[in-house]
C-alpha atoms as one frame of an Amber mdcrd trajectory, in Angstrom:
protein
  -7.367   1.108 -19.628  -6.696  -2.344 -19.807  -9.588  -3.397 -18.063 -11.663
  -1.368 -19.708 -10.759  -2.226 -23.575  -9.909  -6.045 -22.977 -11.709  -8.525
 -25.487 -13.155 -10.363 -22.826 -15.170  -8.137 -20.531 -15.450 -11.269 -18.488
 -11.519 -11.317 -17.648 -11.883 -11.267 -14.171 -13.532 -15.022 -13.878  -9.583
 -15.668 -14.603  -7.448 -13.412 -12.724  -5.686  -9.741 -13.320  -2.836 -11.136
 -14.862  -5.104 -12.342 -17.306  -5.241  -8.594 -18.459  -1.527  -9.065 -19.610
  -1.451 -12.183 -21.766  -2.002 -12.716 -25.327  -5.834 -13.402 -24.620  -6.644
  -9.380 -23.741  -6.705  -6.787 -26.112  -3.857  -4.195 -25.655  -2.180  -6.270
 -23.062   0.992  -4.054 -23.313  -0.872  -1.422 -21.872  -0.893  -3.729 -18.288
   2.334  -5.014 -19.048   3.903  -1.448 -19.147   1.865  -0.254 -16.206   3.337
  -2.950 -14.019   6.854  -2.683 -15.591   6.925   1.369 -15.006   5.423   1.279
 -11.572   8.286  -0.860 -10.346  10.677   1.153 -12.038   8.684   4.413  -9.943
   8.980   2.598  -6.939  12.760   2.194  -6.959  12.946   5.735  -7.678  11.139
   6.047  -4.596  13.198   3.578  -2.519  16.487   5.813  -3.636  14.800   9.071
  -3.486  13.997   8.166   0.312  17.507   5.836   1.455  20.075   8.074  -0.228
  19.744  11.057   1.944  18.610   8.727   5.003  21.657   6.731   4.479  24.053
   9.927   4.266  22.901  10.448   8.162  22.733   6.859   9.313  26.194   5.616
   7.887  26.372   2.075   8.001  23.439   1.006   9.738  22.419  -2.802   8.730
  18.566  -2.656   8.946  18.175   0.431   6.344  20.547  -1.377   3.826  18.291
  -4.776   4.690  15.400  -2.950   4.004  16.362  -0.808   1.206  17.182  -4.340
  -0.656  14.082  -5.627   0.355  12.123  -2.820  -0.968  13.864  -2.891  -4.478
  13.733  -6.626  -4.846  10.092  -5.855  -4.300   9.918  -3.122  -7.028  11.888
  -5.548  -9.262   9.633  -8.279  -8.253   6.664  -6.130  -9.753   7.935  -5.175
 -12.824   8.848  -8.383 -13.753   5.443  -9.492 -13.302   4.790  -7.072 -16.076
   8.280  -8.295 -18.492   6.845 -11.910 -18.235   3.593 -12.155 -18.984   1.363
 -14.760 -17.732   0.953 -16.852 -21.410   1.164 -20.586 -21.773   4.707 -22.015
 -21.339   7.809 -21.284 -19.689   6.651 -17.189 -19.192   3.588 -18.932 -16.831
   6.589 -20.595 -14.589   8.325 -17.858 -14.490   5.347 -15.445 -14.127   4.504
 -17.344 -11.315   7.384 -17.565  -9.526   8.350 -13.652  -9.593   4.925 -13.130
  -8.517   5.184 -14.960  -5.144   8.626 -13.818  -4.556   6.762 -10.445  -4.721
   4.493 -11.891  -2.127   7.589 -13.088  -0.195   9.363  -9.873   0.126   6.814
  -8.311   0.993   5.524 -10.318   4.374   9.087 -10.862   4.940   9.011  -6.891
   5.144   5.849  -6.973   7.370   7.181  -9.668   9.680  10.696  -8.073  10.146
   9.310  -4.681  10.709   9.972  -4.624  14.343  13.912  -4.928  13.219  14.710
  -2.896  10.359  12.493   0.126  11.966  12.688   0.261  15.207  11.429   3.631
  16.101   8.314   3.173  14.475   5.210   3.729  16.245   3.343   0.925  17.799
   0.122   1.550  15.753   2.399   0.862  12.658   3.896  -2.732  13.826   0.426
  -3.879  15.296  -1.216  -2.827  11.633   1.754  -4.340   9.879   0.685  -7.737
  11.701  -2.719  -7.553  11.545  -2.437  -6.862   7.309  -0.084  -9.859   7.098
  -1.738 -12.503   8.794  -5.049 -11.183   6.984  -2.477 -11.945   3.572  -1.128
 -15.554   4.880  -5.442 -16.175   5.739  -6.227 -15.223   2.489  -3.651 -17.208
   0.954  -4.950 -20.221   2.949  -8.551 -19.679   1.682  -6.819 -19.437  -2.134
  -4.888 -22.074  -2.309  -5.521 -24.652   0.195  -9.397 -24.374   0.818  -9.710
 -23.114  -2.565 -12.456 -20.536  -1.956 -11.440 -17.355  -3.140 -11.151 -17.150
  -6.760  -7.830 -16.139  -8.102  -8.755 -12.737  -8.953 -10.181 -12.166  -5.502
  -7.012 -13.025  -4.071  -5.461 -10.651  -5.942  -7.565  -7.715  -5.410  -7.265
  -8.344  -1.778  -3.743  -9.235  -1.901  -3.041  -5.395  -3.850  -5.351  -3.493
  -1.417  -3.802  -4.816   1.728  -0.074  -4.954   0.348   0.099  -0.922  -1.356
  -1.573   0.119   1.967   0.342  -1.438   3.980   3.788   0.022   1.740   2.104
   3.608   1.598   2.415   3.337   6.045   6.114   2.117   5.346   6.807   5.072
   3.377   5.720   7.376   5.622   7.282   5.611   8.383  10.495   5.940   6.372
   9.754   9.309   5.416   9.111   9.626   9.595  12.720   8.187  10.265  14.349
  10.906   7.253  12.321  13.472   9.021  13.895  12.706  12.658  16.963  12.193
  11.125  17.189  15.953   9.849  15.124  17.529  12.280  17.146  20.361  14.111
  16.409  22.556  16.761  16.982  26.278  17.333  18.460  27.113  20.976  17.905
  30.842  22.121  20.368  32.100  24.491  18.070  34.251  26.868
């Protein structure tokens, strides 16, 4: 919606977070989206660790990833509760958004660690997607070649797939975790 009713329908020569600042029409209406999808994804995070954790009682890596996950989800609705607008809310802005970005490949690159059991498919994908994120960081910011809102289409696409195989890997783990079998005595 926000895309689609901003004021200038030529937002994206500046970048998405454009669509939240006091240049775009309705920017609430991003604002809000970004602010109540991390508040859905630490739902998420607790629907999934509170039952895993009653099984796996003090196990390190799924409290180190748990907080990982909701600094992440924190990390993206703040994004949303400070705009991108001239000013100190730029700074800060900024700064939440790459400690989004930092949580995140610090969650791809410690996969192997805080989930052990997951499939091979799932680390090898997991480093593959980040070092396509740290290249197209390069080509953003050092080369300069990619546009800002380039780099953050690509950066979304790559990042929520990536976290939609971490959830089911998770899921995968609860799953195990629960799984019982039935023994017939013959």
């Amino acid at each position: 919606i926000a895309m689609v009713t901003n004021s200038s329908r030529l937002w994206w020569q500046y970048n998405l977070s454009f669509l939240g600042t006091d240049g775009a029409l309705d920017a609430w209406q991003f604002n809000a989206t970004l602010i109540l999808a991390g508040l859905i994804w630490i739902a998420l995070v607790d629907y999934l660790f509170v039952p895993l954790q009653q099984v796996m009682r003090g196990n390190h890596r799924l409290i180190v990833l748990r907080v990982l996950l909701t600094l992440s989800a924190i990390s993206l609705a703040g994004i949303g509760a400070f705009p991108n607008n001239a000013g100190q809310l730029h700074f800060i802005h900024d700064q939440i958004a790459n400690g989004l970005v930092y949580f995140i490949l610090i969650l791809m690159a410690g996969n192997r660690w805080l989930l052990p059991n997951a499939p091979r498919e799932f680390m090898v994908t997991s480093y593959v997607i980040g070092g396509v994120l740290v290249v197209t960081m390069l080509l953003f910011e050092v080369i300069g070649y990619l546009s800002l809102t380039a780099f953050e289409i690509i950066a979304f696409g790559l990042t929520l797939s990536w976290i939609l195989l971490l959830l089911q890997n998770i899921y995968r783990l609860y799953y195990h975790a629960y799984q019982t079998f039935v023994v017939k005595i013959a």
